[in-house]
C-alpha positions in Angstrom: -36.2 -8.5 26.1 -37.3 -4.7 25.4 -35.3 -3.2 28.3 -32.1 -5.2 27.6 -32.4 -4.0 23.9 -32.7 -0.2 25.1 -30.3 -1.1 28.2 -27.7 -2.1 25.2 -28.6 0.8 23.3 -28.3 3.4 25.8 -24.4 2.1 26.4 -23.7 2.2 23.2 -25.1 5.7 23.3 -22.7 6.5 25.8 -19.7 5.2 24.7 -20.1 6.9 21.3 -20.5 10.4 23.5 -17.4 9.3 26.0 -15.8 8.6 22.3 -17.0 12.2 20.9 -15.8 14.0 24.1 -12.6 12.3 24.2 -12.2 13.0 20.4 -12.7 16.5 21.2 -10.6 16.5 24.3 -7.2 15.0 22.6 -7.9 17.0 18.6 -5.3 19.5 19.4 -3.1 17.0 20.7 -3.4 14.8 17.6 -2.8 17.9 15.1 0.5 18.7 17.3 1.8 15.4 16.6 1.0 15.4 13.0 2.6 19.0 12.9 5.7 17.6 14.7 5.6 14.5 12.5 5.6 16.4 9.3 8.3 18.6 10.5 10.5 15.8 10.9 10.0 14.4 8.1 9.0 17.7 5.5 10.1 15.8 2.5 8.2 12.7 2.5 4.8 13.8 3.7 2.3 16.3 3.3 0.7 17.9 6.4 -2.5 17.6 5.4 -1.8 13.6 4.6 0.1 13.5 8.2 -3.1 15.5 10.0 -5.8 13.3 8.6 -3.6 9.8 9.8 -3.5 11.2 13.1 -7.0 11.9 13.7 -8.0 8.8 12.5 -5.7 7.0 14.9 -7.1 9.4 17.2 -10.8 8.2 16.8 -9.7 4.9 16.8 -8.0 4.9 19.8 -10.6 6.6 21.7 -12.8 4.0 21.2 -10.5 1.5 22.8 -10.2 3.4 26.2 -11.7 2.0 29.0 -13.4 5.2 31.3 -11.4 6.5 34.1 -7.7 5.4 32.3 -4.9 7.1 34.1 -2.6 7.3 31.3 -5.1 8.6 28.2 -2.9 10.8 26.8 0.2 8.9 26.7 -1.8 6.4 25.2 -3.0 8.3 22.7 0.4 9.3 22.1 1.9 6.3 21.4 -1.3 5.1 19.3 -0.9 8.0 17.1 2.8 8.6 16.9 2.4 4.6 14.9 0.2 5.6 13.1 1.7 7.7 11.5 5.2 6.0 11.3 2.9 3.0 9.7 1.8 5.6 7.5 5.3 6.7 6.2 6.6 3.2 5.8 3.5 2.1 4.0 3.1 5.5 1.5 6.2 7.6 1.7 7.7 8.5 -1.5 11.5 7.7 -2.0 10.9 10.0 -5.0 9.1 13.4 -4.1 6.4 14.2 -6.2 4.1 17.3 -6.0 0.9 16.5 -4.9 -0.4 18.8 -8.1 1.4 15.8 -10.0 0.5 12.8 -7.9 -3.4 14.0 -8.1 -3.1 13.2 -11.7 -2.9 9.6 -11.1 0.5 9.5 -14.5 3.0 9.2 -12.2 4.7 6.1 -12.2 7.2 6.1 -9.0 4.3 4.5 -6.0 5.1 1.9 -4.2 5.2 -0.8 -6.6 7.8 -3.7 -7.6 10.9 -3.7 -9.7 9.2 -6.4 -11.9 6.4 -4.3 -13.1 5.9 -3.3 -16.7 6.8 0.5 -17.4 5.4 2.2 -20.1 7.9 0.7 -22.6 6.9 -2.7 -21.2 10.6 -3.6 -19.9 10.0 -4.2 -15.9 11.6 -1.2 -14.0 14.4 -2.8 -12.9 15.7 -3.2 -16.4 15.6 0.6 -17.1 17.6 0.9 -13.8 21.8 2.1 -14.4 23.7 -0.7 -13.1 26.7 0.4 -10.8 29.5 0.1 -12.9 28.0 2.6 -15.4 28.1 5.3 -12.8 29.9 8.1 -13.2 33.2 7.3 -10.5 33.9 10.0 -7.7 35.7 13.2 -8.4 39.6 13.0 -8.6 39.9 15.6 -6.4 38.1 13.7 -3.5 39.3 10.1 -4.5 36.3 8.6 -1.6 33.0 9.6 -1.4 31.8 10.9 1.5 29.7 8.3 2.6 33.2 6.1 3.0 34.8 9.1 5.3 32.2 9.1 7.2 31.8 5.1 7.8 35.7 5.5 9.7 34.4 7.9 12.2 32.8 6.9 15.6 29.4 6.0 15.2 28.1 9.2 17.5 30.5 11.7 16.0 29.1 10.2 12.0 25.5 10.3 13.8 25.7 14.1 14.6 27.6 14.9 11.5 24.8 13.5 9.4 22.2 15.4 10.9 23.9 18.4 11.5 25.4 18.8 7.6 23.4 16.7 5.8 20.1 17.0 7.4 20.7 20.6 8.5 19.7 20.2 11.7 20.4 22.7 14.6 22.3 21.7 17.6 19.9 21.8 20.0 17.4 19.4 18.2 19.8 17.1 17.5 20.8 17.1 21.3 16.8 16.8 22.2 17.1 13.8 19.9 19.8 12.0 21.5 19.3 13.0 24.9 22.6 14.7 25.4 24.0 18.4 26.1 24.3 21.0 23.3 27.6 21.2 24.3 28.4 17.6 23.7 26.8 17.9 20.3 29.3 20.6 19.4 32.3 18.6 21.1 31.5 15.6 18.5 30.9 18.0 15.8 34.2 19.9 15.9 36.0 16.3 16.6 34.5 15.0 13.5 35.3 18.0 11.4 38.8 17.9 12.3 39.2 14.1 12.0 37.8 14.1 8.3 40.2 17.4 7.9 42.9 14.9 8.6 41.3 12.0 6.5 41.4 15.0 3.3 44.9 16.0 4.0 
């Protein structure tokens, strides 16, 4: 009964130290993905935030390999990359707030629902402008731009998005869809001229 207690306790032993090393191993790895992740998406989470979820899910996920895995950092990869996407759907802000301001704990715009009391006890989605009481578009435009843009092809509406709204470069928007630079352009300068005509 002794030796199978210690027999259990040395394995644990060394899977905590396979854990560790592995840990150790895949760090940078983890903090590249956060960095990437962060990049992506600047305005909705903080690095530091984005670093921490991703060695989490890094120490988690080590502890689920099995020794001699053939495909650990891919793994790891996908394991992570979740995490973090988890992480943004779960606690991103549609509303930025500094993080000087959210340490305070005052601010009401979390995650919470529409039916909840504000501070002048009406729920939220009372104190919300209904449609018609926004102001309409300009004269000089006469549609918004969201309505151009739904009457171009999806891809060339895709790229102008990113490229304009999102200012994006071309060649990370071709990394992103897996196309040429060149093709990026093409559908850029296609959808330029077709809302040109749209204006006109």
């Amino acid at each position: 009964m002794a030796s199978a207690l210690r027999r259990s306790a040395l394995e644990r032993l060394a899977s905590h130290s396979r854990r560790d090393a592995m840990v150790q191993q895949f760090l940078s790895l983890a903090d590249a993905l956060a960095r990437r992740f962060q990049q992506r998406f600047a305005g909705l989470i903080e690095l530091d935030d984005a670093r921490q979820v991703a060695r989490y899910e890094l120490i988690r996920a080590a502890a689920c390999l099995k020794p001699g895995c053939c495909t650990t950092a891919a793994y790891l990869k996908q394991r992570i990359h979740g995490a973090l996407q988890h992480y943004l759907r779960d606690h991103g802000r549609l509303v930025r707030v500094s993080r000087r301001e959210h340490e305070k704990g005052i601010h009401p715009w979390g995650h919470q629902s529409l039916d909840a009391l504000g501070a002048d006890e009406r729920p939220y989605l009372d104190n919300l402008a209904s449609p018609e009481s926004e102001a309409p578009a300009s004269e000089g435009l006469g549609v918004s731009a969201e309505v151009l843009l739904q009457r171009l092809p999806a891809n060339e509406a895709a790229i102008l998005r990113l490229r304009v709204l999102e200012s994006r470069s071309l060649r990370s928007i071709a990394a992103e869809l897996g196309v040429s630079v060149m093709t990026v352009s093409r559908h850029e300068k296609a959808a330029l001229a077709a809302l040109r005509e749209q204006l006109a």
